[in-house]
N, C-alpha and C positions, 0 to 999 in steps of 0.2 A: 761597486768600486773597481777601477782596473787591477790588475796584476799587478801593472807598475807603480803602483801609488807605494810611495815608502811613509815612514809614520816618525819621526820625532819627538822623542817624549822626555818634555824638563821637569827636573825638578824646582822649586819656587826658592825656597827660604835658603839662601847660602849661592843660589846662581844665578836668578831671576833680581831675586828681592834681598836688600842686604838690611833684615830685620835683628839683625843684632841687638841692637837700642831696644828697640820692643821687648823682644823675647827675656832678656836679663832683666829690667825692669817688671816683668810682669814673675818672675822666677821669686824677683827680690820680694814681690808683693806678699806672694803664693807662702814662702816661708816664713817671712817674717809674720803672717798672720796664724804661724802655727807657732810661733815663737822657736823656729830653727836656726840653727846657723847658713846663710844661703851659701853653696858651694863658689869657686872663686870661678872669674868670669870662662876661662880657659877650659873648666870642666863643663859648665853648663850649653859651652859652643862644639862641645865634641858629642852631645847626644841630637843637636841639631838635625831635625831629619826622621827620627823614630816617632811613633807615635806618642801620645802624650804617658797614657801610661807604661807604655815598654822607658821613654826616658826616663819618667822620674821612678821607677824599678833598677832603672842602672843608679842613677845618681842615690837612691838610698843602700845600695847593695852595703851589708851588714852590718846595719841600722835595726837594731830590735821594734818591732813593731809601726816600723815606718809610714805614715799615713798614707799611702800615694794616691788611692780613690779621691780625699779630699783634698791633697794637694793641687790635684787635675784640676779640681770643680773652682778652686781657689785662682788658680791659674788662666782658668777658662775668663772665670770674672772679672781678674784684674785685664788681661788681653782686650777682652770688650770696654771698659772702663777709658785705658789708654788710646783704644781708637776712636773713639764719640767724644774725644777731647778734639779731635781734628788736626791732632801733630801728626806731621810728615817722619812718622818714623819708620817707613816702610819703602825705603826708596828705592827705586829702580836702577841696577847696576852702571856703570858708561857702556855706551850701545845696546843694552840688551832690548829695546823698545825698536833697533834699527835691525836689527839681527832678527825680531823674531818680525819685524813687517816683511824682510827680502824673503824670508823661507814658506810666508804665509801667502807670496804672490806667487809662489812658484807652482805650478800645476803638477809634479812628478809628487810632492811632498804634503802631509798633513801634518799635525801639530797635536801634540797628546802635553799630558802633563799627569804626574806621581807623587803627592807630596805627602807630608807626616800633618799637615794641617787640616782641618776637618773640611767640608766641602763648602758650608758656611763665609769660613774664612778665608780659603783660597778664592770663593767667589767675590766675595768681599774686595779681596786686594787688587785682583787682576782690574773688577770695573772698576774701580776706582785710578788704574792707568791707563783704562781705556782701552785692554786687551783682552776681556773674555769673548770675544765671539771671533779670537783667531785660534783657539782651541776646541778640537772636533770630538776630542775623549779627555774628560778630567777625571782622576781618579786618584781617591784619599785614604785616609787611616779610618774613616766610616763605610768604605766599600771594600776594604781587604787587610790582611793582617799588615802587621807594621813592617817597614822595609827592617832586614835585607829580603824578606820572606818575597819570591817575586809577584804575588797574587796581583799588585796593582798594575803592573806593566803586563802580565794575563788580562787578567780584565778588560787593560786598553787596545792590546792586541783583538780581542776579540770583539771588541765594540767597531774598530776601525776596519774590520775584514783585513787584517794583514798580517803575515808569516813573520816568526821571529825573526828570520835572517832580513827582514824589508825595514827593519826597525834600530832604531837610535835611541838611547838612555843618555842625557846630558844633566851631570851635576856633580855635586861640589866635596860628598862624604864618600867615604867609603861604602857606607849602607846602600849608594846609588850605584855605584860600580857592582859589589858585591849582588842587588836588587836584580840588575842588567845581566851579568853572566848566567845566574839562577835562571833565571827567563830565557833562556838562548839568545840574546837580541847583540848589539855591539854596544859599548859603551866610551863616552867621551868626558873625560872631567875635565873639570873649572879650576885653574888654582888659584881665584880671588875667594873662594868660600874660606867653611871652617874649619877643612882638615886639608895638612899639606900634599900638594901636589904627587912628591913619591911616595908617599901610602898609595895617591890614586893610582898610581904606575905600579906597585908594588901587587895588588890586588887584583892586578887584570885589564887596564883598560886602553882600551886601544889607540886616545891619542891624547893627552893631556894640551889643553891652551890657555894663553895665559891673554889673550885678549875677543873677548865678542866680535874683533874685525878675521882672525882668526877661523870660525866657526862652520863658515862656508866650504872653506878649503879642505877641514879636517873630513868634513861630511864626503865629500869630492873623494879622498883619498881613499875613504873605505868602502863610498862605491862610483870606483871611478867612472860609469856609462850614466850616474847622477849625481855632476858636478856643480859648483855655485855657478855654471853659463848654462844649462840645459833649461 
């Protein structure tokens, strides 16, 4: 791979894919079949992003004896249940399908992705919009510890041959920003995801957008000799 090649690396659930509906639905399943109280929708979109056990460790924090092993496995179930129903609840942001085709044509630029979703299900969603084979490293909560830890954006760094400073983190929590500096790389949040915009600004990141048509530009600005015309 050349020198020049830079690597952009999205996150899925909260910037990609606005799986809200899913994820709380499968949450509601997960507890209600331990006979819990399920937390309210607000809490359960703020661990968006962590692995499944690191969230539901947040979400029971000081909870005696909290089940989270089986909550996983419950939650795992219900998720697969909800997608072999064939609802569209996992839909693709506006532009994100145009956005990542201009970046995927561009020769200067590859296409990585880091998400809290297991490799399964991220493969899952992508073919199913018809965009897994415009990502050249995917990397999940079964190849590295959970974000903000930066092992996945390592990983994908080191699978693409490319130096932290050649690389982009795009997404929507702070886990990802936080994920992205850990890693030396730059990072750009989303403000249609879960957690608001100035957290993203507040923790680091170098340019916050508020529109997929946006995307090009930002990339442009942080390396300006690899802008959306190159």
């Amino acid at each position: 791979m050349r020198n020049s090649t830079r690597l952009v690396i999205f996150d899925c659930d909260g910037t990609l894919v606005d799986s809200q509906h899913m994820i709380c639905a499968a949450m509601q399943h997960a507890f209600s079949d331990h006979a819990l109280p399920c937390p309210p929708r607000e809490k359960l979109l703020s661990i968006v992003g962590l692995s499944l056990a690191e969230a539901f460790h947040r979400l029971g924090e000081g909870i005696e004896r909290f089940p989270v092993g089986s909550l996983v496995e419950r939650y795992k179930a219900a998720f697969y249940m909800l997608r072999a129903r064939g609802e569209d609840m996992e839909p693709l942001y506006p532009g994100a399908r145009e956005a990542i085709d201009r970046l995927a044509a561009r020769q200067d630029i590859v296409l990585g992705m880091a998400t809290g979703k297991s490799q399964r299900g991220v493969r899952a969603v992508l073919g199913r919009h018809g965009l897994l084979d415009r990502f050249q490293t995917i990397k999940t909560a079964d190849d590295a510890p959970s974000k903000p830890h930066p092992g996945m954006v390592l990983e994908a760094l080191r699978e693409a041959g490319v130096e932290a400073s050649s690389a982009i983190v795009v997404g929507d929590t702070t886990y990802d920003i936080d994920m992205a500096r850990a890693a030396g790389t730059f990072a750009v949040g989303v403000g249609w995801g879960y957690h608001a915009a100035a957290a993203l600004r507040a923790c680091g990141a170098h340019a916050v957008i508020d529109d997929f048509a946006d995307l090009a530009a930002a990339i442009g600005t942080i390396w300006p000799h690899h802008g959306p015309d190159r």
